[in-house]
N, C-alpha and C positions, 0 to 999 in steps of 0.2 A: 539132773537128767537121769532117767532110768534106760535103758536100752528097750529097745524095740522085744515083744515078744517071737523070734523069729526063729528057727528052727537052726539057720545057719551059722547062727552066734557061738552055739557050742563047739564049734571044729577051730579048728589053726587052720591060719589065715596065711599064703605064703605071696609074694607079687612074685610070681613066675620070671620074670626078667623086661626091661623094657622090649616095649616093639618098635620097630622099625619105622620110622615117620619118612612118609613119604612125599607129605606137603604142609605146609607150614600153616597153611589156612582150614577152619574146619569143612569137612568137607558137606558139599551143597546137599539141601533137600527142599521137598518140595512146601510153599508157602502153608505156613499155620494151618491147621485144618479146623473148621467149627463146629464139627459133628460131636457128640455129647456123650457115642456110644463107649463104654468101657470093658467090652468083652475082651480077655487074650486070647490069643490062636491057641487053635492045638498046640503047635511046634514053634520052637525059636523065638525068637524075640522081631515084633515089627514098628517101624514108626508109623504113625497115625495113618497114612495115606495109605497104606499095606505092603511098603516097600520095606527090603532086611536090612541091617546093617551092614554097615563094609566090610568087606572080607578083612580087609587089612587096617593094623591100629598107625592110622594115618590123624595128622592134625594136629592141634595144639590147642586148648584152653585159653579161652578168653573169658575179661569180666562178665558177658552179657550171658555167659554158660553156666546159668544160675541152677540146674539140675542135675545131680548126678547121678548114677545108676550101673548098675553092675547087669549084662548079660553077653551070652556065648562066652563066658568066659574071658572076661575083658571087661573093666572099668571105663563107662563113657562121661561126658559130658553134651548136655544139651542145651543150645538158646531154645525157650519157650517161646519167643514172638517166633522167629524165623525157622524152628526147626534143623537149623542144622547141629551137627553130630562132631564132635572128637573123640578121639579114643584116648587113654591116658597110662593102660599099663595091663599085663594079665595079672588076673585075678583066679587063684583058684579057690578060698574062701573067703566073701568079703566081713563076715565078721557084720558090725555094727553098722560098716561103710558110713562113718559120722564124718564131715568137714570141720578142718578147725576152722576159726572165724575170721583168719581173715581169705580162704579159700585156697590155700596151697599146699593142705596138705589133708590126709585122710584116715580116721582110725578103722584099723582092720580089725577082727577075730584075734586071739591070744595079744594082745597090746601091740599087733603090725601096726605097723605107720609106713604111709606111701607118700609122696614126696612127687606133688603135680609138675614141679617145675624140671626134674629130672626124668621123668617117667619113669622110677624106679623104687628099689627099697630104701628108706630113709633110716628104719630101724626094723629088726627081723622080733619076731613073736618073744615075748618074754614073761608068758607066765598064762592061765587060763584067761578066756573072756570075760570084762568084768560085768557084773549086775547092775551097777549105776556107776556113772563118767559123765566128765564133763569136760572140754576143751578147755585152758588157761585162754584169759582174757586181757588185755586187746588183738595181742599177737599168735596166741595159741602156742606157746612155747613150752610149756608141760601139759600133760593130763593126766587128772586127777579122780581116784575109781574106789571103788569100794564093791566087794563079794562078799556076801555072808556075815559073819559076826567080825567084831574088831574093829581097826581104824580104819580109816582110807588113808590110800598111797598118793603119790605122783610117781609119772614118770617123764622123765625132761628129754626136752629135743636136743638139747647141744650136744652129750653124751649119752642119752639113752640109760642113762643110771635110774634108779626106781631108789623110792625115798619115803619110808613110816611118816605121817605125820603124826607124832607119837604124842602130843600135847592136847589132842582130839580125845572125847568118851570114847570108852568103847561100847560097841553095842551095834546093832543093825541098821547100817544106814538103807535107808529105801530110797532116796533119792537125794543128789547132788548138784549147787550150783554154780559158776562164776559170777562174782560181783562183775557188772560188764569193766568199771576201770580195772578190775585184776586186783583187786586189794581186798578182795573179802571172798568167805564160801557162806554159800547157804544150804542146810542141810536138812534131811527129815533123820532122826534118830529115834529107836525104838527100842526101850529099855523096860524088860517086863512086861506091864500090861499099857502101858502110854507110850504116846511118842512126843514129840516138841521138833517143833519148828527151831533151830537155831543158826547162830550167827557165830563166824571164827574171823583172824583175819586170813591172810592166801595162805602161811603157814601153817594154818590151825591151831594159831595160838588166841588165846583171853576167848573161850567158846563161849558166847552166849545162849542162854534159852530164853527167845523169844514169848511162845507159846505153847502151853502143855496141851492133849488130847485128853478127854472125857473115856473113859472106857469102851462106850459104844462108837466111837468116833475115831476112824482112823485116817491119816495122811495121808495123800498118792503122789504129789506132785511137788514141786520147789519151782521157782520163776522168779529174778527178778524184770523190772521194769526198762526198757532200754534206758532210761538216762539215769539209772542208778539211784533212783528216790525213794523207790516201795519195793518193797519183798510180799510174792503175793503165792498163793497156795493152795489148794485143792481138800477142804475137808469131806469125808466119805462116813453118812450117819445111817449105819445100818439099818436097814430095811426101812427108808425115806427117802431122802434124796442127798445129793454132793451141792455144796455150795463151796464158792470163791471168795475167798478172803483177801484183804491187804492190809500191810502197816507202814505208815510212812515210817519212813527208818532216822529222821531227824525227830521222833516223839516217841515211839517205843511202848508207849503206857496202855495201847489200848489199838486197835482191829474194826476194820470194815467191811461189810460184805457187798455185795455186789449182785444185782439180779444175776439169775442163772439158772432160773426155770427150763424144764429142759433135760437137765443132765441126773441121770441115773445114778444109784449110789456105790454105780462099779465107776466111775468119771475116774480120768486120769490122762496124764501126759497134757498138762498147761502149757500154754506154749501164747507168747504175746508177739502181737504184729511187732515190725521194728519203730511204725510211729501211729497215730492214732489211736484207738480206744478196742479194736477187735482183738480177740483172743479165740483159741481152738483147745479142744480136749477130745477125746476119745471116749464113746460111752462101752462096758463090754468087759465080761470077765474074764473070757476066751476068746482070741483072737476070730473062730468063727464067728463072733457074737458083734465084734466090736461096728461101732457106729461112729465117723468121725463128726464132729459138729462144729456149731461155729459160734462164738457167743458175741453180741451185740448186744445193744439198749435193753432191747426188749425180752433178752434172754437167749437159750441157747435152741438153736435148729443142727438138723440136720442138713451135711452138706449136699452128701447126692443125694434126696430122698427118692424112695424108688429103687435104689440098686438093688440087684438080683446075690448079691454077695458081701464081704463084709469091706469096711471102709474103713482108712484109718487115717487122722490129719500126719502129715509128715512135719510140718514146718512152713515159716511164712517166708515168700520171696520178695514181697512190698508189702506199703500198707493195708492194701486190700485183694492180694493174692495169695490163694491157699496153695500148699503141693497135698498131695491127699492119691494114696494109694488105693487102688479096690483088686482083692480077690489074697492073695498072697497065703498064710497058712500053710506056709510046705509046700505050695503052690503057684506058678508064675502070678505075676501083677501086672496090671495096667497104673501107669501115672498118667493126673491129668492136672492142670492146674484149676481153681476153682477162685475167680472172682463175685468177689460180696461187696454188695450192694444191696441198700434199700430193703432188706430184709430176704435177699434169695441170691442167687449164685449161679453165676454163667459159667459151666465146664468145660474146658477144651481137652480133649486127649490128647498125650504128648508121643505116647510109645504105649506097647501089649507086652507083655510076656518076659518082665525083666523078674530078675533074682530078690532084688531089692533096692531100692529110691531114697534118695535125700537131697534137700538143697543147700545149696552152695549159693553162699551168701557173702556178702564181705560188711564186717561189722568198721560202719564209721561214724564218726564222732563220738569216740566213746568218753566216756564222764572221767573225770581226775581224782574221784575221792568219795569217799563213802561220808551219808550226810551220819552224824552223832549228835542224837540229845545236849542240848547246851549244858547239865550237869553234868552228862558224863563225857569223862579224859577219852581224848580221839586214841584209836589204837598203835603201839607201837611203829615206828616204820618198820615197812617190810621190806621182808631180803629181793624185793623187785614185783613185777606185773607179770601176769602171765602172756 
């Protein structure tokens, strides 16, 4: 995963202290709205209907509070069907504001971590924002990042310790992934003028390189597959177009591509449904530019087409529902969520004028094992899952 292009990444992230919960259920709002429109107000932050949020960080998180989102200064969570609201903690930079996967916890700016179940800090900032991270997988018990040149770290929840994974190339990672059972990474590395597609196990030990780049051809994105069968990737061919690739990971020998007409050869941020065949990327070199899409059978659209601003997919909360932010750039956002269908997309607006959005999702049934080529030796056991 790469992080969000977003302005507030670069600060420290601190959770001001929990708030004071004053009821245990989140609190009411008004039914689903089906209006389409994605302007934010002027000022503050509103839910769909025009109404503000609560004064006070009342509520509690429940599974059905599949959106998150930071505004006034306060971490919420929201149901998308029903609309209602919890509050989960103050925020005064939320950094990434990434969920780990199984929804309890949250990455902030400088490596904060918030802790849903406490309303509080679970680990206080420990070093700058990184450039690409990924939650440990099934449980999200480390995270795993990389800035600039060199290896990528972790940092673990139990103790909050940070840890080289010094068995890794060095070199530029541009993007990072969790195998979903927690037993593998997947990475993009950029070493001189190429980069490769490769494969470690959760240690970063026996690195593989999958796939090298062509000179004009450079990598944006890492993905695997939710049941852990194919590792799939983003190539960007300068001044043409971005296609989608995949390699089943039990053959190894050879890559496929996938329509994907559609997407521009700034494409980035792969991101696949949790079941089904859809997937979303981002078209856009600059965040004012950026265009979120959606890619299906027949290639890639646009989600809102028409918006007056710039769009970007967030992440999926089912199989055919997008979260997808419009306006943002140093500038509040509207969420809306965006189901696809049949080749076009119903959008509901969820909320105007937040800081920044993500979904909160809870990864189940995750896979036990990474598939290997039948000549090649399965990888070491590792020191656990993440």
């Amino acid at each position: 995963m790469r992080a969000r292009r977003i302005p507030l990444v670069v600060a420290v992230a601190l959770i001001a202290g929990s708030c004071t919960t004053t009821d245990a259920s989140p609190t009411a709002a008004s039914p689903r709205p089906t209006s389409t429109a994605v302007s934010p107000p002027p000022t503050g932050a509103t839910l769909a209907d025009g109404s503000a949020l609560p004064d006070n960080c009342a509520g509690k998180p429940v599974p059905s509070d599949t959106v998150g989102f930071v505004a006034n200064g306060r971490g919420w969570v929201i149901d998308p069907h029903t609309g209602a609201v919890a509050c989960l903690f103050n925020v005064r930079m939320p950094g990434p504001f990434a969920f780990g996967p199984q929804g309890d916890r949250v990455l902030l700016a400088g490596l904060s971590v918030g802790d849903l179940d406490r309303q509080a800090a679970m680990w206080p900032p420990a070093g700058p924002t990184p450039t690409v991270f990924d939650w440990g997988h099934p449980l999200g018990l480390a995270v795993v990042f990389a800035s600039g040149s060199g290896v990528p770290e972790k940092r673990f929840m139990d103790d909050g310790s940070v840890e080289k994974l010094t068995a890794l190339p060095a070199g530029t990672y541009e993007s990072i992934a969790y195998h979903p059972s927690g037993l593998a990474l997947g990475f993009i590395l950029a070493q001189g003028q190429r980069q490769g597609i490769w494969l470690s196990s959760n240690e970063g030990k026996d690195p593989q390189r999958l796939v090298f780049s062509r000179p004009d051809t450079t990598f944006s994105s890492v993905a695997f597959s939710p049941d852990g069968t194919k590792i799939w990737w983003i190539a960007q061919h300068a001044g043409a177009v971005s296609e989608i690739h995949w390699m089943d990971l039990a053959d190894r020998s050879t890559f496929q591509t996938v329509l994907s007409r559609g997407l521009e050869p700034t494409a980035h941020g792969l991101q696949l449904a949790p079941s089904g065949s859809l997937m979303s990327a981002t078209n856009g070199v600059s965040c004012e530019e950026e265009q979120a899409m959606v890619i299906d059978k027949e290639g890639a659209h646009p989600v809102l087409a028409g918006s007056d601003g710039p769009t970007h997919a967030l992440g999926w909360l089912d199989a055919k529902t997008l979260l997808v932010a419009t306006g943002g750039c140093g500038q509040p956002e509207s969420l809306s969520t965006v189901v696809w269908a049949h080749g076009s997309g119903t959008a509901t607006v969820l909320v105007n004028g937040v800081d920044v959005g993500a979904p909160r999702t809870v990864l189940r049934n995750a896979p036990t094992e990474v598939p290997t080529p039948p000549n090649q030796a399965p990888p070491a056991p590792p020191g656990g899952v993440g």
